[in-house]
C-alpha positions in Angstrom: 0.0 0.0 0.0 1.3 3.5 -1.3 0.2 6.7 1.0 0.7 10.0 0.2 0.4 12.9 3.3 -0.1 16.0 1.6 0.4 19.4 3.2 1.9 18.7 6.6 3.9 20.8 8.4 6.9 18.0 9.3 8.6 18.3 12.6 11.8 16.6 13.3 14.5 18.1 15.1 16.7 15.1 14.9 17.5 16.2 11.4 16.5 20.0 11.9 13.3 19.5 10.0 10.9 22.1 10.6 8.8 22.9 7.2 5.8 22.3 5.2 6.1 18.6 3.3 4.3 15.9 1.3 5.5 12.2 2.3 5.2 9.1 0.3 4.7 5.9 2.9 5.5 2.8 0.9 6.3 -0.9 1.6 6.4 0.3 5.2 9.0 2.8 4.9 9.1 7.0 4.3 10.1 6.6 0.8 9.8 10.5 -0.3 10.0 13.4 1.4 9.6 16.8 -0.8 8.0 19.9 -1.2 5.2 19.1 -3.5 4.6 15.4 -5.0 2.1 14.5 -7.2 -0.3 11.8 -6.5 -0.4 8.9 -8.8 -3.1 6.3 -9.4 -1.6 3.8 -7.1 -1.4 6.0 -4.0 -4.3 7.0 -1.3 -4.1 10.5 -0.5 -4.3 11.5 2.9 -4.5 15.6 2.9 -3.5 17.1 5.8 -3.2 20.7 5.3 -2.7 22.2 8.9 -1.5 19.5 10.7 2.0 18.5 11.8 3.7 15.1 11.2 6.5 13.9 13.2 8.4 10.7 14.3 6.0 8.5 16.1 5.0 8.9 19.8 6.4 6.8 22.4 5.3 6.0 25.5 8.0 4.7 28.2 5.4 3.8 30.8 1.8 2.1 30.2 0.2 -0.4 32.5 -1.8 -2.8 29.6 -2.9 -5.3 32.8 -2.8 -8.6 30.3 -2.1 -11.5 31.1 -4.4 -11.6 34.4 -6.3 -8.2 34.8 -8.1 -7.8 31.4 -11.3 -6.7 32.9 -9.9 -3.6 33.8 -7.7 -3.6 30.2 -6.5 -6.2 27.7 -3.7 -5.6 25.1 -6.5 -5.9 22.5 -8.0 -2.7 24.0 -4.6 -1.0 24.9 -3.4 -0.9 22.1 -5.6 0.4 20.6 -6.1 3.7 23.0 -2.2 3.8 22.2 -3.1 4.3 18.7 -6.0 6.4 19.0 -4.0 8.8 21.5 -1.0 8.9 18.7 1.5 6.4 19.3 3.1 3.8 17.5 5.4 2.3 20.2 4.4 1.5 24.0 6.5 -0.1 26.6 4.5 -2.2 28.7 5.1 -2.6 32.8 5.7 -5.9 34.4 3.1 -5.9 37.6 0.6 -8.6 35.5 -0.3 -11.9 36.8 1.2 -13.9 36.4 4.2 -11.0 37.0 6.3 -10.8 33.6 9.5 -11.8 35.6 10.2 -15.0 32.7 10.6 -14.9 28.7 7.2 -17.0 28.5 5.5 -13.8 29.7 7.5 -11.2 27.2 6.8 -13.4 24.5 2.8 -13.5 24.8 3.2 -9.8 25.5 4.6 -9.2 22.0 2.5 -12.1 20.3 -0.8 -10.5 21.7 0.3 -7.2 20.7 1.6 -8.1 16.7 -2.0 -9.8 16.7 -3.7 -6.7 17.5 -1.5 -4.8 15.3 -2.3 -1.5 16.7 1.2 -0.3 18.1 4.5 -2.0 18.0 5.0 -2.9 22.4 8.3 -3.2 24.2 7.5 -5.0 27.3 9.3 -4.5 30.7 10.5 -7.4 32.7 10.5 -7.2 36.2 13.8 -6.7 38.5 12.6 -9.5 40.8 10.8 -12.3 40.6 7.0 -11.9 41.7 8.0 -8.0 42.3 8.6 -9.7 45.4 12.2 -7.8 45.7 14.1 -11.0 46.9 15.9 -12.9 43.9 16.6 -11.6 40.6 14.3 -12.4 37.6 15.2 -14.2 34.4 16.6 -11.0 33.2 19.3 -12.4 30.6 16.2 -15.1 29.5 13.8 -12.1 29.0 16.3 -10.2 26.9 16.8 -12.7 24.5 13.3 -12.7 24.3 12.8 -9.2 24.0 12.7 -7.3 26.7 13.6 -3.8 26.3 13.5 -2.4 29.9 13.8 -3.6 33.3 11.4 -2.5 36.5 9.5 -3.5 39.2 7.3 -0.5 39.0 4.1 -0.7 41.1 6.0 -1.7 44.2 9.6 -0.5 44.1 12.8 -2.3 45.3 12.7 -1.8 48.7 16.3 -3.2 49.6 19.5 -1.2 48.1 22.0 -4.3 48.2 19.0 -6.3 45.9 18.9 -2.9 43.8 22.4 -2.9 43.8 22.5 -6.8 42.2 19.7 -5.9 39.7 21.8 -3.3 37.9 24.9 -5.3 37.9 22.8 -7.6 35.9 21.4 -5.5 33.5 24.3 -3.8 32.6 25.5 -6.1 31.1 22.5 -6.4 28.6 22.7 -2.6 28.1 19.2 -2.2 29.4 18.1 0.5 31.7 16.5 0.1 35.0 13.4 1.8 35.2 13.4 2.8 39.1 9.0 3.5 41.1 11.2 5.3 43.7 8.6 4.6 47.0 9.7 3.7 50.4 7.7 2.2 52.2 8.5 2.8 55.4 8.2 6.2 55.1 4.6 6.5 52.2 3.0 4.0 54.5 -0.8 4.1 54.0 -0.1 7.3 52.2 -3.2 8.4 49.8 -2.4 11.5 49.2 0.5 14.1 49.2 1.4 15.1 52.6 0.5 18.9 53.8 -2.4 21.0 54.1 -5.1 19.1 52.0 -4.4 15.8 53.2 -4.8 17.2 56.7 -8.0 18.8 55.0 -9.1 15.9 53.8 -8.5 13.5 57.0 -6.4 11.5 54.9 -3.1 9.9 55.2 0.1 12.0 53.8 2.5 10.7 51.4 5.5 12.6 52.0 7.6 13.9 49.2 10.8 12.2 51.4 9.0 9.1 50.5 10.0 9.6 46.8 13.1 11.2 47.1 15.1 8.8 49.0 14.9 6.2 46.5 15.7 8.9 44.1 18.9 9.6 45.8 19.7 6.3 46.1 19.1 4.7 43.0 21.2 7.6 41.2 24.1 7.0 44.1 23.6 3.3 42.5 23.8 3.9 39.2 27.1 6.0 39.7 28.6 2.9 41.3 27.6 0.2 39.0 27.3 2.4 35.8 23.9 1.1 34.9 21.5 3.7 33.5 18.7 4.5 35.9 15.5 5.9 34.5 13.2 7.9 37.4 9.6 6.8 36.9 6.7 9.4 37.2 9.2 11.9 39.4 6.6 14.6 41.0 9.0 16.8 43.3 10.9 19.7 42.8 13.8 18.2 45.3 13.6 15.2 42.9 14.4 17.2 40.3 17.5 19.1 42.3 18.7 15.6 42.8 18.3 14.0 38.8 19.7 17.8 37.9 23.0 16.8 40.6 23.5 13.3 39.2 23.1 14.7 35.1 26.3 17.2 36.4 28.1 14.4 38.0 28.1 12.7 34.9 25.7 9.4 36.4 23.5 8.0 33.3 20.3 8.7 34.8 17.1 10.1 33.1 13.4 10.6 34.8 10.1 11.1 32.8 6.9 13.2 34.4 3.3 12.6 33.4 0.6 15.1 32.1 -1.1 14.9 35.0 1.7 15.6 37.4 2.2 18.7 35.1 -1.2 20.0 35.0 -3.0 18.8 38.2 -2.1 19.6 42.0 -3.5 18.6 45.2 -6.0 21.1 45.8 -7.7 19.8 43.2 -8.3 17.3 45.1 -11.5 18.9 47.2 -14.3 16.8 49.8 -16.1 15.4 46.6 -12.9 12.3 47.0 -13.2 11.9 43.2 -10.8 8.6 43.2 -9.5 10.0 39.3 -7.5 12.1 41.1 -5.8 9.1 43.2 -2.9 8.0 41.8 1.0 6.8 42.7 2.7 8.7 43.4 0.0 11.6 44.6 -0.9 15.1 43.0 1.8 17.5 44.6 1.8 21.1 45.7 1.4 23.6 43.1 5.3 24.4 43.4 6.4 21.0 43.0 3.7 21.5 39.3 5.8 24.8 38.4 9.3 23.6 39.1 8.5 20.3 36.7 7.5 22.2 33.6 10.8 24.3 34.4 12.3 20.9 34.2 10.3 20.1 31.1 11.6 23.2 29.5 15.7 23.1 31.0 16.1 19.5 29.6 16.0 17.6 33.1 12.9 16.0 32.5 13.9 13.6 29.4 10.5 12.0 28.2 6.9 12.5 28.9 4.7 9.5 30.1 1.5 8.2 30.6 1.6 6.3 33.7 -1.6 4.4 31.9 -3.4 2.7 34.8 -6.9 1.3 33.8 -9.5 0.1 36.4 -12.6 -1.1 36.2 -15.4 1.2 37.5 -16.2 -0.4 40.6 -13.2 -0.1 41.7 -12.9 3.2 41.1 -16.4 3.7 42.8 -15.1 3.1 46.5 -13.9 5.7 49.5 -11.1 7.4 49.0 -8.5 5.0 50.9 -10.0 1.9 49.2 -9.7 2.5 45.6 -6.5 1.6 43.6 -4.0 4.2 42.8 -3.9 5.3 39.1 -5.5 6.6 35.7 -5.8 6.8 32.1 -3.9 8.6 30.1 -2.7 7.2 26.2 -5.9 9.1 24.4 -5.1 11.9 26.4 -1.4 12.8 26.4 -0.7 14.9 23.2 -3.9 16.6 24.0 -2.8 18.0 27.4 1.3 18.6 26.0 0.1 20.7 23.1 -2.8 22.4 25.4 -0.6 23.0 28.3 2.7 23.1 27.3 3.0 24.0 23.8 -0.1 26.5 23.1 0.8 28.0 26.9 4.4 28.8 25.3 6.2 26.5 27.8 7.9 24.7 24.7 7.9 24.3 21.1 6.9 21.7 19.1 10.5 20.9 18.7 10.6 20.1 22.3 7.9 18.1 22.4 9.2 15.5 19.6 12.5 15.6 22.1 10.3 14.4 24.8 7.9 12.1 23.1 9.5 10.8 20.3 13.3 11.0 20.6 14.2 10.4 23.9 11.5 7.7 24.8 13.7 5.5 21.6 17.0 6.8 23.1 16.3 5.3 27.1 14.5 1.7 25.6 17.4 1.5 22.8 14.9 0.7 19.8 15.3 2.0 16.3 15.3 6.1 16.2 13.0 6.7 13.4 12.8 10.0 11.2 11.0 12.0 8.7 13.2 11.0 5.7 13.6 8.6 2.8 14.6 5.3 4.2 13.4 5.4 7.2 10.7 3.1 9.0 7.6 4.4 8.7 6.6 5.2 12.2 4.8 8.8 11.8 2.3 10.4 14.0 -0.1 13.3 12.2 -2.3 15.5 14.8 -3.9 18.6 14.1 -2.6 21.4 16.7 -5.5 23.5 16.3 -8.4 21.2 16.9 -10.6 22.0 20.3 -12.0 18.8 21.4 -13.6 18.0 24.9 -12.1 14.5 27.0 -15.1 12.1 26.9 -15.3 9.1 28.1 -17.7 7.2 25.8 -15.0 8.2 23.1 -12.3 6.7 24.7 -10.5 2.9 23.2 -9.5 1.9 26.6 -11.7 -0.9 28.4 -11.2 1.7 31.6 -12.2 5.2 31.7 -10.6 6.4 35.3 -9.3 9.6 34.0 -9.4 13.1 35.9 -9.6 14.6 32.4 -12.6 14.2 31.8 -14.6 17.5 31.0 -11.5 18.9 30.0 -11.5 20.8 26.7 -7.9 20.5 24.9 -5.9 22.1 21.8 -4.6 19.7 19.6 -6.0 15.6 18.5 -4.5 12.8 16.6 -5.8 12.2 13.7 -3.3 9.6 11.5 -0.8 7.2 12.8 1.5 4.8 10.6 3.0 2.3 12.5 5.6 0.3 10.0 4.1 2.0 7.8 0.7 0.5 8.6 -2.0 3.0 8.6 -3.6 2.9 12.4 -5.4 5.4 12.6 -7.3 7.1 10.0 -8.6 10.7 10.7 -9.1 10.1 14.7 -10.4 6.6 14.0 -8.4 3.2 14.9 -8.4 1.1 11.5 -6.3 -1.9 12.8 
């Protein structure tokens, strides 16, 4: 199949691409890029005039549930909210059951998802086996199988020497370690962040020490071993001073923050105890939200991720303290970057490919993809300017536990070629 996108504005600043294009998708490669091509009889014409095309997004940090929790989300259904939000590449956590701590696991991962077809997914193996943070997982096994990342995100490693032992391990596979920094001594039966709205609230504090600890250690651990360390959903301006002091001390160590740690605080969290707004770790302090899009725009944050944790409704519909930590977030990401980061002049859409595209590739060491001849065809198209309102009964995900929405947003999806596959087709998932 031939595929010609006419009229975008293409955005790649990996090869300082910032211009109005037409590109030819064939035989699931970019075959031309060029100021004007003209359509032949073979080719389906796709024109975009207005929107922007650039690498595909990535997503460092999704929660698909499958094997063992599809009623809240299967990789069926995942994938395809990956696709409708934008992106062509996922890379799937390890707290499933059974845990994917063995290559049996990774492979059904990647067989479910190539079945789908939706996204091309990268699953994480866990540190540990069972998460349990004892003995090391099958981590040499799962690589051979696959695996592009290691984490036992959902729980955290707990015990330094065992985190220690983990890296070791995985440096020598050249994989990163993708670090849930929580101790639990400290978060306890923590629901939300500690200080004056959880004491509002009557409900346990989470301290921020709770997450910077294990921030401070894992980067002292990477320095020693010389493993790359990746900081999952980091939510504290101290965090950040810490990744910022390790980056200067030459330690391999990147962190990612999520849309919602960006754009929501704790005080929106008010005596209604709307449970969207409950996730790990909590909704900070409205500094901690303005010294992470500083961090966003200075080049300490690296990527932007989801943190994509579906549940099922009834779980979601319980007190406060009862009902699981996370949310949704794949068919709302590039929504709330271009809304609130882009169109609020935070960053350009140069940045943004940096942080979605470009770095997510560079940390899970898969194939950087560009907008030019020869490369594979993994392209995201989104129109910048479309106003849409977050609702639920449009969403792909079997879950809709999101605390956007109601929100209206600045900029949709509306094509995605994965391997040149055509995925989405003007906001609608075609796989």
């Amino acid at each position: 199949m031939k595929y010609l996108l006419k009229g975008v504005r293409a955005v790649d600043p990996a090869i300082g691409l910032d211009v109005q294009r037409d590109i030819v998708i064939e035989d699931g490669v970019i075959a031309q890029v060029e100021a004007s091509i003209a359509p032949t009889e073979d080719m389906i014409v796709l024109e975009r005039e207005g929107c922007v095309a650039i690498p595909g997004l990535v997503d460092v940090h999704v929660h698909l549930r499958d094997p063992g929790f599809e009623y809240k989300e299967a990789i069926e259904t995942g994938t395809a909210a990956a696709a409708h939000g934008g992106f062509t590449d996922i890379c799937s956590m390890a707290n499933t059951n059974p845990v994917t701590d063995e290559a049996a696991i990774i492979d059904y991962v990647i067989d479910k998802a190539n079945e789908a077809g939706h996204c091309t997914v990268h699953p994480a193996g866990a540190c540990t086996k069972g998460l349990a943070g004892e003995s090391l997982a099958e981590m040499g096994d799962m690589v051979a199988h696959g695996a592009a990342a290691f984490t036992d995100d959902g729980r955290g490693i707990q015990d330094a020497g065992m985190m220690r032992r983990v890296m070791d391990y995985a440096k020598m596979f050249d994989k990163v370690i993708m670090s849930h920094c929580q101790d639990d001594g400290l978060v306890g039966k923590g629901q939300v962040n500690e200080g004056p709205v959880s004491t509002k609230l009557g409900l346990a504090g989470w301290p921020a020490a709770g997450e910077e600890v294990q921030i401070q250690r894992d980067i002292v651990l990477s320095e020693l071993t010389g493993c790359p360390i990746h900081i999952q959903h980091l939510t504290t301006a101290h965090g950040l001073d810490l990744v910022r002091d390790g980056k200067a001390r030459g330690v391999a160590v990147t962190c990612e923050a999520t849309p919602h740690h960006l754009v929501l605080c704790d005080e929106d969290i008010t005596t209604t105890y709307d449970t969207n707004l409950k996730m790990n770790p909590p909704l900070r302090s409205k500094a901690d939200n303005a010294a992470l899009i500083e961090a966003v725009k200075d080049g300490t944050v690296d990527v932007i991720a989801t943190d994509h944790a579906p549940h099922a409704a009834f779980e979601k519909e319980r007190e406060f303290e009862l009902a699981p930590f996370g949310i949704t977030g794949l068919e709302t990401s590039l929504g709330i970057v271009n809304t609130y980061l882009v169109e609020a002049g935070h960053i350009d859409l140069n940045r943004m490919v940096e942080l979605m595209c470009i770095n997510p590739r560079k940390i899970l060491r898969i194939e950087q993809v560009t907008l030019e001849p020869g490369s594979t065809a993994d392209i995201t198209v989104f129109d910048p300017a479309a106003k849409w309102t977050v609702e639920a009964d449009g969403m792909y995900s079997k879950s809709q536990n999101s605390p956007f929405i109601g929100f209206e947003l600045i900029g949709k999806p509306t094509d995605v070629f994965c391997k040149g596959k055509l995925t989405l087709e003007d906001g609608v998932v075609t796989a």
